[in-house]
C-alpha positions in Angstrom: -2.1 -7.8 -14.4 -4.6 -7.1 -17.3 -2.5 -3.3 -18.4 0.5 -2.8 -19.9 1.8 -0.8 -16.6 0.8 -3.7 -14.4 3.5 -6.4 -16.3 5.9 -3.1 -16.2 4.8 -2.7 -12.6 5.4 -6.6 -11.8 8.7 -6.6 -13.4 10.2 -4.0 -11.8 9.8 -4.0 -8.1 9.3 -7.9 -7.8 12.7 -9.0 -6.7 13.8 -5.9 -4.7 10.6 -4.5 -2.9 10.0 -1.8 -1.0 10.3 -2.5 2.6 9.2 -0.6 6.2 9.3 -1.3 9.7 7.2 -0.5 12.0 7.2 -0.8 16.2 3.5 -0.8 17.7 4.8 0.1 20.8 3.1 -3.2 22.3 1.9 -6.3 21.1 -1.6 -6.1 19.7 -4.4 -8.5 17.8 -4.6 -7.3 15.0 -8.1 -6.6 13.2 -7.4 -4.6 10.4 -5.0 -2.1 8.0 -6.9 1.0 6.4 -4.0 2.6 4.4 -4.8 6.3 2.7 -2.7 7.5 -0.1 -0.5 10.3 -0.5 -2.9 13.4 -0.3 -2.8 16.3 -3.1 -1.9 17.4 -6.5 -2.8 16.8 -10.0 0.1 17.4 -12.3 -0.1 20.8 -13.1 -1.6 21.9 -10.0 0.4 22.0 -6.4 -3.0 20.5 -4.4 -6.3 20.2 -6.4 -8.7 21.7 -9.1 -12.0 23.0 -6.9 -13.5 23.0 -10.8 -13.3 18.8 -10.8 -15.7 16.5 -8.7 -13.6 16.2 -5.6 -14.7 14.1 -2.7 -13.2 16.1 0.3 -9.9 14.6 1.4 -10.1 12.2 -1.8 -6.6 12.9 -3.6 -5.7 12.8 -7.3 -2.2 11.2 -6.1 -3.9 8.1 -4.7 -3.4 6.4 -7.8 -0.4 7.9 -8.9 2.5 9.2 -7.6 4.3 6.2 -5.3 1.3 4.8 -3.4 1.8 1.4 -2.6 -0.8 -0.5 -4.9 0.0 -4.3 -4.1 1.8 -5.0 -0.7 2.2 -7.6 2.1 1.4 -7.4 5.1 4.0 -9.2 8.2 3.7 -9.3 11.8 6.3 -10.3 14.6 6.6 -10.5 18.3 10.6 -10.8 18.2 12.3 -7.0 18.0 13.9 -6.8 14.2 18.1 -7.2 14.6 18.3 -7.7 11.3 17.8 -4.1 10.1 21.3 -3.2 10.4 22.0 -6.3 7.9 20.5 -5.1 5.2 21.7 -8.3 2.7 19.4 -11.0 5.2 16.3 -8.3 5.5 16.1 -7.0 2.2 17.8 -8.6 -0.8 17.4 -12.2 -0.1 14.0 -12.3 1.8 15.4 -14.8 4.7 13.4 -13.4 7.2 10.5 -14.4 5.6 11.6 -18.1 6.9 13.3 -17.4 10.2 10.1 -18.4 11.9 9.8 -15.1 13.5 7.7 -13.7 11.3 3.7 -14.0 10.5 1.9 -12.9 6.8 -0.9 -11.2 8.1 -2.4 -9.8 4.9 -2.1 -9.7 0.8 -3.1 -6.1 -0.2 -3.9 -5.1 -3.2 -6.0 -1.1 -4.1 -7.5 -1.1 -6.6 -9.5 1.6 -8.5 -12.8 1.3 -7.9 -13.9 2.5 -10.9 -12.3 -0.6 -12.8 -9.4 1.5 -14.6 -6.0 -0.9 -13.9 -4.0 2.8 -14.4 -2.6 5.4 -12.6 -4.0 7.8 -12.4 -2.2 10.7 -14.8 1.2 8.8 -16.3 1.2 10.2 -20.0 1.9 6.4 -21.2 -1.9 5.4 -19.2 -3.6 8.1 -20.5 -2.6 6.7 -24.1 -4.0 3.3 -23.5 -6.6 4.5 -21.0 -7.5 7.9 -21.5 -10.4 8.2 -18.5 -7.8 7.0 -16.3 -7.5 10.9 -15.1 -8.8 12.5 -13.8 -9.9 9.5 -11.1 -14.0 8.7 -11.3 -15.9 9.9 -8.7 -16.2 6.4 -7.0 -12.2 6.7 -6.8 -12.3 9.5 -5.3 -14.9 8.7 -2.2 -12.5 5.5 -1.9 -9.6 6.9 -1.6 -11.2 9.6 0.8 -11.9 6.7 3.1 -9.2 4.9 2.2 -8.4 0.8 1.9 -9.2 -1.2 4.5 -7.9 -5.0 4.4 -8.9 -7.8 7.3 -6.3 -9.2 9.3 -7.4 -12.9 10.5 -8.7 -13.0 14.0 -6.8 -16.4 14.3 -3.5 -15.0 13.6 -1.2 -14.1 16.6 -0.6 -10.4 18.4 2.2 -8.4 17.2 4.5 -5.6 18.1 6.6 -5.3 15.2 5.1 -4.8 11.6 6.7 -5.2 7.7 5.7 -3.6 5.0 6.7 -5.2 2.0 5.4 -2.8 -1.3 5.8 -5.4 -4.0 4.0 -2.6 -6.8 3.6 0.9 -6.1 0.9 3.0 -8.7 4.3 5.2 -10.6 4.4 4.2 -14.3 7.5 3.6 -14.1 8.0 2.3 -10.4 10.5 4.0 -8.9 12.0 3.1 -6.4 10.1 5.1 -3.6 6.9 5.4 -1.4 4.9 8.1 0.0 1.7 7.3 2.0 -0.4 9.5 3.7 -1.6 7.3 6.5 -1.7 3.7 7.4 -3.8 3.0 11.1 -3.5 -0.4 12.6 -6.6 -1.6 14.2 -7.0 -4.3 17.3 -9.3 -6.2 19.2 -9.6 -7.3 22.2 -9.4 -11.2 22.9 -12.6 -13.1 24.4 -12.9 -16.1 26.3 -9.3 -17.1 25.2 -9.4 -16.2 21.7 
């Protein structure tokens, strides 16, 4: 990355990301992911400041906090086992290669506005001291949150991985809090 956070942010969660699993309930073509940040706060303030241009349901913690920032994206058709083995699903990545699993997306939010910070860390704001509050361009995007294209050629899926390579924490904790990811599908044509 091009800020001092980002190689801190690189570092830190590379080798041991974050990861979730999620079961659609059915198997699904895939369209799209539109992934909202945690909702709320400013750091001295439990929710928000009426007083600052605030785009309603935009957050302050949409850049901060531990929103995922850059993530991957993995679909399957074959019901996890490997979750109770947490050496083969997490640490060493071997899923990745079993052949049940597809990428479906590279994610990556980014503040619209251009600033590579979170949002409020005291160690941004030295380096980039408009990075809070969020511009009001951050704030209509995180209002309507991220959306990121899934390939129309890739297969359906039923089971999805999240794997949170980055998070937007200074310091990246070890941790995640999102306020909504929605899954969106299509409906095959004429064998498609």
């Amino acid at each position: 990355g091009d800020s001092p956070n980002a190689s801190n942010n690189d570092q830190s969660l590379a080798g041991s990301p974050i990861m979730l699993t999620l079961d659609l309930g059915a198997e699904a073509h895939l369209s799209s992911l539109v992934i909202w940040g945690r909702y709320g706060g400013t750091p001295d303030k439990p929710l928000y400041d009426a007083t600052l241009p605030l785009v309603k349901g935009a957050s302050y913690w949409a850049f901060g906090s531990y929103n995922a920032r850059v993530f991957e994206v993995w679909g399957s058709n074959v019901a996890p086992s490997d979750l109770s083995n947490e050496a083969v699903w997490k640490a060493d990545g071997t899923w990745k290669t079993s052949g049940d699993w597809t990428k479906l997306a590279d994610c990556e939010i980014k503040r619209p506005s251009g600033c590579p910070a979170t949002c409020f860390g005291d160690e941004d704001l030295s380096v980039y001291p408009d990075a809070y509050p969020p511009s009001a361009e951050d704030f209509a995007a995180a209002a309507n949150g991220f959306e990121f294209p899934i390939a129309a050629d890739l297969p359906a899926v039923r089971y999805i991985r999240l794997v949170v390579i980055t998070n937007w924490n200074y310091y990246q904790r070890k941790r995640i809090s999102q306020g909504e990811l929605s899954f969106y599908a299509y409906e095959p044509q004429n064998g498609d």
